[in-house]
C-alpha positions in Angstrom: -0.2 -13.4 16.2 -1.5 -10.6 18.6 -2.0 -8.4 15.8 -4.0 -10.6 14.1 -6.1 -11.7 16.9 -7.3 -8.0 17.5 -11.2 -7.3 17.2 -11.1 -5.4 14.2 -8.7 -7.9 12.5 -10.9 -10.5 13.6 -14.0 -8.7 12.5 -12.5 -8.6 9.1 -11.5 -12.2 8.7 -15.0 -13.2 9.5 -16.0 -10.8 6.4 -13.2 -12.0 4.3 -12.5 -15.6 5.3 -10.7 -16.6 2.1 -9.0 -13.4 2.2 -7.8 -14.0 6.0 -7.0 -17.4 5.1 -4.6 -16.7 2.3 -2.9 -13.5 4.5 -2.4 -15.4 7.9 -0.6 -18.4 5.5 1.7 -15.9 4.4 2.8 -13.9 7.6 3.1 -18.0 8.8 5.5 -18.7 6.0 7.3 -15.7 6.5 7.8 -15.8 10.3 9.5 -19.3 9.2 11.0 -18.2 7.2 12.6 -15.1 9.4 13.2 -17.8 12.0 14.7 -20.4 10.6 15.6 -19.2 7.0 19.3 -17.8 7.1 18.8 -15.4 4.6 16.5 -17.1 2.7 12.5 -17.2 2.1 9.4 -19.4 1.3 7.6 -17.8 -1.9 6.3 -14.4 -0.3 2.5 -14.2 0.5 1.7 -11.0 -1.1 3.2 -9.3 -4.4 2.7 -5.7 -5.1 3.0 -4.8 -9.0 3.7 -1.2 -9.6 2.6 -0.4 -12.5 3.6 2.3 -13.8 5.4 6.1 -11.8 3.2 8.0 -14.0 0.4 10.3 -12.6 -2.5 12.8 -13.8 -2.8 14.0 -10.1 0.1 16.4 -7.9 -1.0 15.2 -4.2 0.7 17.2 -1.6 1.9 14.5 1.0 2.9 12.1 -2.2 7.1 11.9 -1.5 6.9 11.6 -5.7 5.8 14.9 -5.8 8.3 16.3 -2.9 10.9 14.2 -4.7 10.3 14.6 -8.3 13.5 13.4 -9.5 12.7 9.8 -8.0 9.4 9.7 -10.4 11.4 11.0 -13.4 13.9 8.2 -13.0 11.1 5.9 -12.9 9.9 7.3 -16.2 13.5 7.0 -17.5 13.7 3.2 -16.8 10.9 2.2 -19.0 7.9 0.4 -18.1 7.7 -3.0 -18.5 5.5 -4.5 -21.3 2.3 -6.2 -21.6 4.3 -9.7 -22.5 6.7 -8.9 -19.7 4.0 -8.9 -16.9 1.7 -12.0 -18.0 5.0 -13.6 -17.8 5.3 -12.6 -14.0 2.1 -13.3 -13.5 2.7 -16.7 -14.8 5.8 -17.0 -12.6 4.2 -16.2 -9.2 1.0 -17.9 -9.8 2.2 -21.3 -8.1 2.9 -20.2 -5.0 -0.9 -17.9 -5.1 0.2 -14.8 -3.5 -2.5 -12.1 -2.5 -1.9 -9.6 -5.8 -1.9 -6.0 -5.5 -2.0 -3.2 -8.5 -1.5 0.1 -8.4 0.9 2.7 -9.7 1.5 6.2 -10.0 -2.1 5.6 -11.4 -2.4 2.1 -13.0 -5.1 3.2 -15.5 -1.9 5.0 -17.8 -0.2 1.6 -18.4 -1.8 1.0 -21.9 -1.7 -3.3 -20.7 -3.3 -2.5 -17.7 -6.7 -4.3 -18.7 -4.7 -7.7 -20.0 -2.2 -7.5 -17.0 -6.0 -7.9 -14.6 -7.5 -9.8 -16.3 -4.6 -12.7 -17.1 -4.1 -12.2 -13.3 -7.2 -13.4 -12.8 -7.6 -16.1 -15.1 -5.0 -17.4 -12.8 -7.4 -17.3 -9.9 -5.2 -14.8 -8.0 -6.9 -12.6 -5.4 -6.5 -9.1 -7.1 -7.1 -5.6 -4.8 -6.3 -2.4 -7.2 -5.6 1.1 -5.9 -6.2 4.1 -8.0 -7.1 7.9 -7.5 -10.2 7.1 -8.7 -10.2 10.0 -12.1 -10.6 7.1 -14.7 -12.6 4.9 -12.7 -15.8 5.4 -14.2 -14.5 4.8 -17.5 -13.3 1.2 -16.9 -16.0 0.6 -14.4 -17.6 -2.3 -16.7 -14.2 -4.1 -17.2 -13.2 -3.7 -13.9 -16.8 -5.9 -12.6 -16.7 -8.3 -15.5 -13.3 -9.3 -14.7 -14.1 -10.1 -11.2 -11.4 -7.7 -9.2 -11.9 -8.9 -6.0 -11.1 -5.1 -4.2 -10.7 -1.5 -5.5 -9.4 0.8 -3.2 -10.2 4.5 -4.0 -7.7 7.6 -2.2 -10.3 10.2 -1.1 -8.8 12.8 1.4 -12.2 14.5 2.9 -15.3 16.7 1.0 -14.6 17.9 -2.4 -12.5 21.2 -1.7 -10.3 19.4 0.7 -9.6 16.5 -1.9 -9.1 18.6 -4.5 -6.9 21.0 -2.7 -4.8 17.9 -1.2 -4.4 16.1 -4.9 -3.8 19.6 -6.7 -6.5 18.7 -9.9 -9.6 20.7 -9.4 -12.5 17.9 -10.2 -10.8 14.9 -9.1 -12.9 14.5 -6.2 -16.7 14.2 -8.1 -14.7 12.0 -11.1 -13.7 9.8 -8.2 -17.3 9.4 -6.6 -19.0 9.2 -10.0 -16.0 6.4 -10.7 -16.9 4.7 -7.5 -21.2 5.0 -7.9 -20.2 3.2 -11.3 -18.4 0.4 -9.7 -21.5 -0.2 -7.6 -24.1 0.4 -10.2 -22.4 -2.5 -12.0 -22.3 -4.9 -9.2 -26.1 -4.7 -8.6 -26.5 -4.8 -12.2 -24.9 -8.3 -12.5 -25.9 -9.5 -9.5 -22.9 -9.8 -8.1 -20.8 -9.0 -4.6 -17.4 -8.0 -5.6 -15.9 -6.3 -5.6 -14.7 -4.9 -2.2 -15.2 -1.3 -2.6 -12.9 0.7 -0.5 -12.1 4.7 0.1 -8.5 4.9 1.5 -8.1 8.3 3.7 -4.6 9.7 4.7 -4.4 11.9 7.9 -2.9 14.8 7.1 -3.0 18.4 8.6 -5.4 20.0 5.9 -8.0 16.9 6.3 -8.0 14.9 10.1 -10.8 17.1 11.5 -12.7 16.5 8.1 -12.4 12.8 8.9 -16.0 11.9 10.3 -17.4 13.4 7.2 -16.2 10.8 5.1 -18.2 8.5 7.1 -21.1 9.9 5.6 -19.8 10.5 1.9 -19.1 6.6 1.8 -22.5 5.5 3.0 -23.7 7.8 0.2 -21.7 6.7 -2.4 -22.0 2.7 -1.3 -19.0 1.8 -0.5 -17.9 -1.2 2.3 -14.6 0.0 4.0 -13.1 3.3 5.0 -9.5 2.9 5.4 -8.1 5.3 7.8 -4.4 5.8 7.1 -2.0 7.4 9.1 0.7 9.7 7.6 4.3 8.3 6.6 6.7 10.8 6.7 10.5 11.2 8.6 12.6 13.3 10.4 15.4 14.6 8.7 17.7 12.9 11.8 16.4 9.7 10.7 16.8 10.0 6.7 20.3 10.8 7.7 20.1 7.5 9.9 19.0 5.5 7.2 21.3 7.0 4.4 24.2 6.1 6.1 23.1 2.7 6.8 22.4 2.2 3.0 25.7 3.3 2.5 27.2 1.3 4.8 25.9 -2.0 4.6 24.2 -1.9 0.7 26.6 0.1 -1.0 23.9 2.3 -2.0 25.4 5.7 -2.3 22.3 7.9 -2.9 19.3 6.3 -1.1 16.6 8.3 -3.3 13.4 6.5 -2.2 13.2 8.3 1.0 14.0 11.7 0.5 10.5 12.6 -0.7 9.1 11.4 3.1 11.6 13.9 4.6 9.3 16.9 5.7 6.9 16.9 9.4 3.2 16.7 10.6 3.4 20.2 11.6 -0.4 21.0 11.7 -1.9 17.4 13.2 -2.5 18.3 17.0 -2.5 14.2 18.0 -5.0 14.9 21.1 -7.2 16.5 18.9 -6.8 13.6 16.5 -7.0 10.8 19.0 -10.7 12.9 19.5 -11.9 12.4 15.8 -10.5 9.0 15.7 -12.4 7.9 18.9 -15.5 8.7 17.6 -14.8 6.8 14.2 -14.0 3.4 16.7 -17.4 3.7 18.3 -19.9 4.4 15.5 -21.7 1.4 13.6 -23.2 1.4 10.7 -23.3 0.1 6.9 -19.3 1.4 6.1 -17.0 -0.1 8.2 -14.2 2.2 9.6 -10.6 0.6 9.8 -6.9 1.9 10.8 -4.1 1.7 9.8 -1.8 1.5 11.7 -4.4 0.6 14.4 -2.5 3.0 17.3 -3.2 3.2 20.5 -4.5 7.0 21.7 -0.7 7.0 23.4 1.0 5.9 20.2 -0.5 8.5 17.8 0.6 10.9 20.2 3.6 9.7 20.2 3.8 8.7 16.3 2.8 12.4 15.6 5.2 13.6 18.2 8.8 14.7 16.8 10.8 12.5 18.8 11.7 8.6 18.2 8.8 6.3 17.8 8.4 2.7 18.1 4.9 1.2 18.5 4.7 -0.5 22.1 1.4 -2.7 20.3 3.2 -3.9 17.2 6.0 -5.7 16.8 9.2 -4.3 16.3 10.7 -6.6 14.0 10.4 -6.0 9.7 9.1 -9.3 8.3 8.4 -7.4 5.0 11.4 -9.1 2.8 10.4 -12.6 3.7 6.2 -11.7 2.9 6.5 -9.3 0.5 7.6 -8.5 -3.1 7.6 -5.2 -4.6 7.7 -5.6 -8.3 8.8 -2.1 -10.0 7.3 -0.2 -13.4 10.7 -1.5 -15.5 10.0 -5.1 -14.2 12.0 -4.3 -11.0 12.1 -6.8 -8.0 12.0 -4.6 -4.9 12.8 -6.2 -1.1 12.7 -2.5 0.4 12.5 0.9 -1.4 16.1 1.2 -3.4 17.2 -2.4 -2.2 16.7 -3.9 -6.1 17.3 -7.3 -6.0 16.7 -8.1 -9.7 14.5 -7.7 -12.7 11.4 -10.2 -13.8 12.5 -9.1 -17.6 15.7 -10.6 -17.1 15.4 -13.4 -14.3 12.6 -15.8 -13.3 10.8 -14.7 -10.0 12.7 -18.1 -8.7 16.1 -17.1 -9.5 15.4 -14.4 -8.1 13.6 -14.2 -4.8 16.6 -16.2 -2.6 19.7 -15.1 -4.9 22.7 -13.6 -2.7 22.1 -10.3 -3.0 18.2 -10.5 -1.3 19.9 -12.9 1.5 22.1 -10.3 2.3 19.4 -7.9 2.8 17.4 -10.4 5.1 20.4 -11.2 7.2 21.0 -7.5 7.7 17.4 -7.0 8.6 17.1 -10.4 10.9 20.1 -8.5 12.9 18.9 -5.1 12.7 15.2 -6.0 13.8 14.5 -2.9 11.9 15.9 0.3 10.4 15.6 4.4 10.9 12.5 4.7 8.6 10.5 1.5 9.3 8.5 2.7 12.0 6.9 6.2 10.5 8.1 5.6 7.1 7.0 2.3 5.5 3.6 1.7 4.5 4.5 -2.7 4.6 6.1 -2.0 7.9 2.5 -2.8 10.4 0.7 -5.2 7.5 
């Protein structure tokens, strides 16, 4: 509850009220749930559908890229079909999760237009994340449907992005993609949707970070999401594989090895600087974190020794809020913890069966593990 009574929380949900509304019922249900559950869960309050592993860019801090195997197993599985996900859409749409889209890029799932748009015929909040390269194209559709966000990764001014995502171009097809998106809205009239820039810190970028300020107010956008970098130390990747091992059975824990590398290059006194500066300017884009750190935690956070946030709690709530729903139909509690498949199972039968109650009683014990606190992007939502 501390978290969510913050300013710039607070800010939000008095931009987003129906938005807040829906999130702050499902972190309720899920700290029941956590509390009082045993294992198992009220339906969770957001669902994450990813869409597809396939990709046209080759980012450099992308742990698909630094892991390529993991992607190509991906591939390997299949993707599920356009039949496949109106039925999940269909199963999830009673309990009215917070839906969120993305991929690899979602764009190359040839359903991806019907898999929106039945999503929201259901009346479903929907946020999408893409790289932006197709954007322009499916600007139209994307409007008339009535997405409710689109969140676009930009990682500084055109040489930097196109150096970080490794596709000379992508940065101007992503700002002409985005100019669409807001050409349409004040074409129809209309306010949605949301139309974000997410920014990853990274060594070749941070001190290019106030520039984007300015490239979103020219573009039109509403939010600039600041994110920090995931990434883990090779002590704690052991950590966590043997954990896996142990308690899951899972002999290769391939999800995390892409994250395994540094932030060699991010001086985190230098950063805290850059990042001051964002907190106190005003203006037409507003400028949020994530995680929101303290100056002592991204010091810390950036620093190669443990880190636990002292602002955040230090407790995973993630299995009992959120679902992860795989490209082959996959249900997902926590990267390589595959607790069943919506092409075989109802989301029902699914969501409290033994194997996702063993997970949550290890976690409820645990608290948390070696890569929640640098390595999961649910970990501080």
């Amino acid at each position: 509850m501390k978290k969510l009574l913050r300013q710039s929380n607070f800010r939000k949900a008095l931009a987003r009220p129906l938005f807040a509304a829906r999130y702050l019922k499902g972190k309720l249900k899920a700290g029941l749930s956590y509390r009082f559950g045993n294992g198992y869960s009220l339906p969770p309050g957001r669902v994450f559908f990813a869409l597809t592993g396939r990709c046209n860019l080759n980012c450099r801090m992308c742990p698909q890229k630094n892991h390529p195997s993991f992607r190509d197993d991906m591939v390997k599985q299949g993707e599920a079909c356009k039949d496949d996900l109106l039925k999940a859409v269909d199963d999830i749409a009673s309990f009215r999760p917070l839906v969120f889209v993305s991929g690899g890029e979602l764009f190359l799932h040839p359903a991806w237009f019907d898999f929106l748009s039945h999503i929201k015929k259901r009346r479903l909040f929907c946020s999408i994340g893409t790289n932006g390269t197709m954007l322009e194209r499916h600007a139209s559709d994307l409007v008339n449907i009535g997405i409710d966000e689109i969140s676009v990764s930009l990682d500084g001014p055109e040489p930097v992005h196109d150096s970080i995502r490794g596709v000379p171009g992508s940065y101007a097809r992503a700002v002409r993609g985005m100019m669409r998106i807001v050409e349409e809205k004040d074409r129809l009239g209309v306010q949605g949707p949301v139309l974000n820039i997410l920014f990853t810190i990274t060594a070749q970028n941070y001190e290019r970070l106030p520039e984007m300020v300015e490239i979103g107010e020219s573009v039109g956008i509403d939010v600039l999401r600041v994110g920090h970098l995931n990434f883990l130390s090779p002590e704690d990747f052991d950590r966590q594989t043997s954990i896996s091992s142990n308690l899951f059975s899972i002999d290769h824990d391939t999800s995390w090895e892409g994250y395994v590398t540094n932030a060699h290059g991010i001086d985190p006194h230098r950063l805290n600087i850059v990042l001051d500066r964002l907190k106190g300017s005003a203006g037409p884009v507003k400028v949020v974190f994530f995680p929101d750190f303290t100056g002592e935690e991204v010091i810390r956070y950036y620093s190669q020794g443990p880190f636990r946030s002292s602002s955040f709690r230090n407790a995973c709530l993630v299995p009992w809020d959120v679902a992860v729903v795989g490209p082959s139909g996959e249900v997902i509690l926590c990267p390589n913890y595959i607790v069943g498949n919506l092409r075989e199972r109802r989301f029902g039968e699914i969501w409290n069966n033994g194997r996702a109650r063993l997970f949550r009683k290890a976690i409820f014990r645990m608290k948390q593990m070696p890569v929640c606190s640098r390595g999961c992007c649910f970990f501080y939502t």
